[in-house]
N, C-alpha and C positions, 0 to 999 in steps of 0.2 A: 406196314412201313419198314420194319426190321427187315425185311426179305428185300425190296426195293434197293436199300442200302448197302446190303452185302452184293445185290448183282451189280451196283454201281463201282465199290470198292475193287472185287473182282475182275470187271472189265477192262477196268481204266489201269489197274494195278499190280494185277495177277503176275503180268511181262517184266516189271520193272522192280519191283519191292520184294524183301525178302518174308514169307511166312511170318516169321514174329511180329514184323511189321504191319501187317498185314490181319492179320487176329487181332490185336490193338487195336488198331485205326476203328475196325469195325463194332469194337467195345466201345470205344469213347462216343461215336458218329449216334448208334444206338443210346448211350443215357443222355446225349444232347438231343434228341428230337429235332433234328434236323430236315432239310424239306431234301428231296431229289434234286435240284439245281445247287444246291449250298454243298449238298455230299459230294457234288461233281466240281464245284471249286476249294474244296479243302482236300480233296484227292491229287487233283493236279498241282495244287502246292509243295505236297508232304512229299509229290514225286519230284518233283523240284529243289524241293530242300536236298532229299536227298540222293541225288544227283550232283550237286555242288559237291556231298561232303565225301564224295569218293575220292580215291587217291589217283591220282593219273597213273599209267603207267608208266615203270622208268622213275616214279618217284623216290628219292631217295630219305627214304623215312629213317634210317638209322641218327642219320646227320641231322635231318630237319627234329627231330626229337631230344639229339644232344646239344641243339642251341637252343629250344623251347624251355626246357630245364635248366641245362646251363646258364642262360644268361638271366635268366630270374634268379638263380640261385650267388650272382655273385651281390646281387643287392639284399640276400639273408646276413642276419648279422645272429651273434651269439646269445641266446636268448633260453632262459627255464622260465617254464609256466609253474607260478607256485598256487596251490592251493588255499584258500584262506584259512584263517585261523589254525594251519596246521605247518608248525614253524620247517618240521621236518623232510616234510614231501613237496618235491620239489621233479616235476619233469623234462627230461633238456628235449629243446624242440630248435628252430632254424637252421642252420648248416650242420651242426656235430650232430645232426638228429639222421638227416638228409645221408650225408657220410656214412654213417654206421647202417645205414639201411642198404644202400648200395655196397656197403664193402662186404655186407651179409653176417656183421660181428653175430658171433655164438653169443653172449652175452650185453644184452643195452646196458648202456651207461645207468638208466636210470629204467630199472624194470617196472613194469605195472601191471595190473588187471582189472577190467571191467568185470565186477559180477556181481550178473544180473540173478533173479530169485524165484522161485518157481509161485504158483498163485496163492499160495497161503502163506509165505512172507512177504511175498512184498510190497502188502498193501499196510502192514503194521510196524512200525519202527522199534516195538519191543523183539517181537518175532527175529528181525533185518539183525538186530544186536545180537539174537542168540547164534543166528548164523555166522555172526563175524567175529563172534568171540571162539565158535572153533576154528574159524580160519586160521588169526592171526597170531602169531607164533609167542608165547610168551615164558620168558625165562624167570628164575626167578629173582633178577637184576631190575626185572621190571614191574615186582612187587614189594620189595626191599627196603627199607629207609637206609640199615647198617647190615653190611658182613665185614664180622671184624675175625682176622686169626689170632691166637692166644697163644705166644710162643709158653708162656708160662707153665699153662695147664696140657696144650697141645688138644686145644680144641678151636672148632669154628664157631662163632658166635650171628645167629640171623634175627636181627629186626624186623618184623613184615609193619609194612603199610595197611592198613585196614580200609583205608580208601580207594588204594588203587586195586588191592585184592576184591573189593565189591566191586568193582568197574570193570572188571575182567574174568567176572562169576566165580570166582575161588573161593577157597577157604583154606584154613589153616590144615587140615587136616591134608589137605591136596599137596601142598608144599612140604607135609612132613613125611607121604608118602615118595613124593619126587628124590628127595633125601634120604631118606631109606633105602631107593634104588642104588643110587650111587656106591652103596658097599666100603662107607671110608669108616663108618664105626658107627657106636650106638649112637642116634638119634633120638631127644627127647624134648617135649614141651616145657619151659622151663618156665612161664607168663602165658597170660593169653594170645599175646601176638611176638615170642619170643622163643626161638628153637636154642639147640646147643648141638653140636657133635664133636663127639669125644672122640678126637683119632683113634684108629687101631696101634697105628706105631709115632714111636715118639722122632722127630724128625728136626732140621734146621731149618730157620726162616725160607728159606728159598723150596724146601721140602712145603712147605704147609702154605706156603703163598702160590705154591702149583697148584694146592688140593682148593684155595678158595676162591681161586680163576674155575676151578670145573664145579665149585657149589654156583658161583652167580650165572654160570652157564647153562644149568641144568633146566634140561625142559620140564614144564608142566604140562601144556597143553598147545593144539596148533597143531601148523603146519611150517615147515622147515622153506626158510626164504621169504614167509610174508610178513617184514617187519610191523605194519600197520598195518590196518583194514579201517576206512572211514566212510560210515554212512553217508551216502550226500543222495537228495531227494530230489525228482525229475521227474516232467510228465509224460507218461506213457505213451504208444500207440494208440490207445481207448481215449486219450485224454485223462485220465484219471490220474493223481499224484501215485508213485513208486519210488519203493526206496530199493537204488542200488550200491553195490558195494565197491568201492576203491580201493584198491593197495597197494602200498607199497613192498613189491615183491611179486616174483612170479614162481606157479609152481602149478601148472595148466593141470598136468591130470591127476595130483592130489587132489586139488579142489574143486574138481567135476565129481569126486564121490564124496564130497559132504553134502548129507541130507539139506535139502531145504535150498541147492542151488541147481538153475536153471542153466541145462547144460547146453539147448540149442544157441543162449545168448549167448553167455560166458565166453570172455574174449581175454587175449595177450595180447601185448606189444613187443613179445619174444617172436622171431621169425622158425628158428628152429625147434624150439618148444610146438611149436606150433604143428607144424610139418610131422615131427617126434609123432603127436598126438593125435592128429586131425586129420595128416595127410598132405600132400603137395597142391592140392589147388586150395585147398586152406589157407596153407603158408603163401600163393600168392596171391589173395584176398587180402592177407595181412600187408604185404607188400605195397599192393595200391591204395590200401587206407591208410599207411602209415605216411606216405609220400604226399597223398593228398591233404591228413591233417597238417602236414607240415605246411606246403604249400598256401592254406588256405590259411593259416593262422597267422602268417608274414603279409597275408593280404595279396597274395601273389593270384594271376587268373593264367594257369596254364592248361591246355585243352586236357583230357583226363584219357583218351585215346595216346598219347604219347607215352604216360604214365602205365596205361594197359601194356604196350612196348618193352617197355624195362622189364616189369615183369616176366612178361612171355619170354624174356630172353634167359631172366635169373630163372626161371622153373623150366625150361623146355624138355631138361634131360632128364626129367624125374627126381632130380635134388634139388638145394636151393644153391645157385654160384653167384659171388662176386663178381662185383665187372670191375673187374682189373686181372694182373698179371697170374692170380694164384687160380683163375676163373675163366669168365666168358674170354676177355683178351689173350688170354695164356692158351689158352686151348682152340688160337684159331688155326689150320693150315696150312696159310702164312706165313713164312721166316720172316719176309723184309714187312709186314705188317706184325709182327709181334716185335721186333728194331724197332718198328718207329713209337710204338709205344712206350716200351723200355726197355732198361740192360740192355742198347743196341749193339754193345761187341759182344758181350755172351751170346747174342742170338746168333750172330752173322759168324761167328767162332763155329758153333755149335754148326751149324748147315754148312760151311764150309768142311769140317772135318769129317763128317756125315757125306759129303758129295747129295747134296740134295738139292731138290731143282723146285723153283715157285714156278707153279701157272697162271700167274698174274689176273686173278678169277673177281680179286676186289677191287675197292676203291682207294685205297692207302696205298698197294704194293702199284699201282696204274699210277699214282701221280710221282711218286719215287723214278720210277723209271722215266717219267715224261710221254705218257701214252696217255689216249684219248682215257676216260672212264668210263664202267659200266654200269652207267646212269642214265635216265632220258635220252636223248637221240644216241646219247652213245651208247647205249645196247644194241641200238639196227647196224646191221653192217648192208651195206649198199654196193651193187656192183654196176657198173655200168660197160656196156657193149659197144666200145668205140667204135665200132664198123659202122653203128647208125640202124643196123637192123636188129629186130627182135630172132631167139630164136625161132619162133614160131612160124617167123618169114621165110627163113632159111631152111629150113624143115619143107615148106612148100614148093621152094624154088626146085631144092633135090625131087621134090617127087615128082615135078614137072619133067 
């Protein structure tokens, strides 16, 4: 029956459907046990469907893709997805989300990462916590109750928390080596959860409130940019429960080389981290899921083909560009199509003094001038032979 099916798919499809297509069809058609007359009405469908969903020619997808997007985009409103129970993480999503992805910012408003774990964490929530306590960046502001400075004595005085120091696998001895780094004088235990450091030099207030800005800053452990990391539990591909990692902060290829994370998942909401690390079709992977999380999250249904669009245009050239003037629109051909975008006397300055000439090749610099477009019919040019005769006739006539 599998052979029956494939010459069915093949005959009827081979002409019309692309290979991809084509291989699927004939995977699905096979686990459905399907008879020969059914393969040959769900063949002519899928060719039918697909057929519809071609573009005509002449179609002008640029445009049809910037009202697709565009005009959903003006019913987004201003909107952060906060996480629960976790008062400080907080992600911007609807319009400034949308914005920042098109304008190509170097840096999100509000960075993040997904990471995932590789099979022996992250089926255990103890395991997921060891992995996220080296992730996540911790100073020791974030172990502290008191840093107090002593103009008096000319020392710094540190309180640890012994709760948050267990919460974050430390110990005291961890923080009194961190201190020790630092090189501002002798460091000593002076309690059990209670340091001291006795400056080298004796200094004025503003001296020793520099130096206890750099003790509550001093690293212990982590990874530099990921303020949080927060366990949240999810079901697998397998269906099985997995614990993945969230944070607040990105820092892509640090934390691809800590043990015990799975690098094939492991994802940012950074566009050029991304790129930096992964590579350009990476970075525009990130582009279409970032657009689409947005989109889908505001409840919005925009075709995801229009979305592939943007992209292909923000990565064509092997970088990642902005669609605006410093990018994809800045670097068209076009004088009086970069005018009409913006700065239109700089532009028209700038090709005036230049002596430069537009060959009126798009759609923008064609309605400026009041000329047909080259779109649909208006890409055929058509001539017609007022005489009434074809050459062909004419050509006969002479050889007679």
């Amino acid at each position: 029956m599998d052979s029956v099916i494939e010459k069915v798919v093949m005959e009827k499809g081979s002409k019309v459907l692309p290979e991809s297509i084509l291989k699927e069809l004939i995977e699905k058609l096979k686990k459905r046990n399907v008879t020969e007359e059914e393969a040959k009405k769900i063949v002519e469908l899928v060719i039918e469907v697909y057929q519809n969903s071609l573009v005509e020619p002449g179609e002008p997808i640029g445009t049809v893709t910037a009202q697709s997007i565009g005009e959903p985009g003006t019913q987004m409103t201003l909107r952060t997805f906060h996480y629960a129970g976790v008062r400080e993480l907080n992600v911007t999503l609807g319009l400034p989300r949308l914005i920042e992805i098109v304008d190509a910012r170097k840096v999100p408003s509000t960075p993040m990462m997904e990471v995932f774990l590789d099979e022996e964490h992250r089926y255990d929530r103890e395991k997921a916590k060891e992995v996220a306590r080296r992730i996540e960046f911790t100073k020791v502001e974030n172990v502290a109750n008191l840093v107090e400075a002593d103009l008096y004595t000319g020392s710094i005085v540190v309180e640890l928390d012994p709760e948050m120091l267990a919460d974050k696998g430390l110990t005291v001895k961890d923080v009194y080596n961190a201190l020790k780094k630092l090189n501002f004088g002798e460091v000593e235990i002076t309690d059990e959860y209670r340091l001291e450091i006795r400056l080298k030099e004796a200094g004025d207030l503003t001296y020793i409130s520099k130096k206890r800005e750099r003790v509550l800053n001093a690293k212990l452990k982590g990874i530099t940019g990921i303020k949080r990391a927060i366990i949240q539990s999810r079901k697998g591909a397998d269906g099985r429960e997995e614990f993945v990692i969230i944070t607040d902060g990105s820092n892509l290829p640090q934390v691809l080389k800590v043990p015990g994370v799975d690098q094939s998942r492991t994802r940012t909401n950074s566009i050029y981290e991304t790129e930096e690390v992964l590579g350009i079709e990476a970075a525009r992977k990130v582009i279409i899921n970032e657009i689409m999380n947005v989109l889908r999250e505001q409840g919005l249904d925009v075709d995801m083909r229009h979305v592939l669009l943007v992209a292909d245009i923000m990565t064509q050239t092997g970088r990642v560009r902005q669609i605006g003037r410093h990018g994809v629109s800045g670097e068209k051909t076009s004088f009086l199509s970069k005018a009409a975008f913006e700065m239109t006397t700089k532009h028209l300055f700038e090709a005036s003094t230049q002596g430069k000439t537009d060959d009126l090749k798009g759609v923008t610099e064609n309605v400026i001038v009041g000329q047909i477009i080259p779109v649909g019919t208006g890409m055929i040019e058509l001539y017609v032979n007022v005489g009434g005769n074809s050459p062909a006739t004419n050509e006969n006539k002479r050889g007679e």
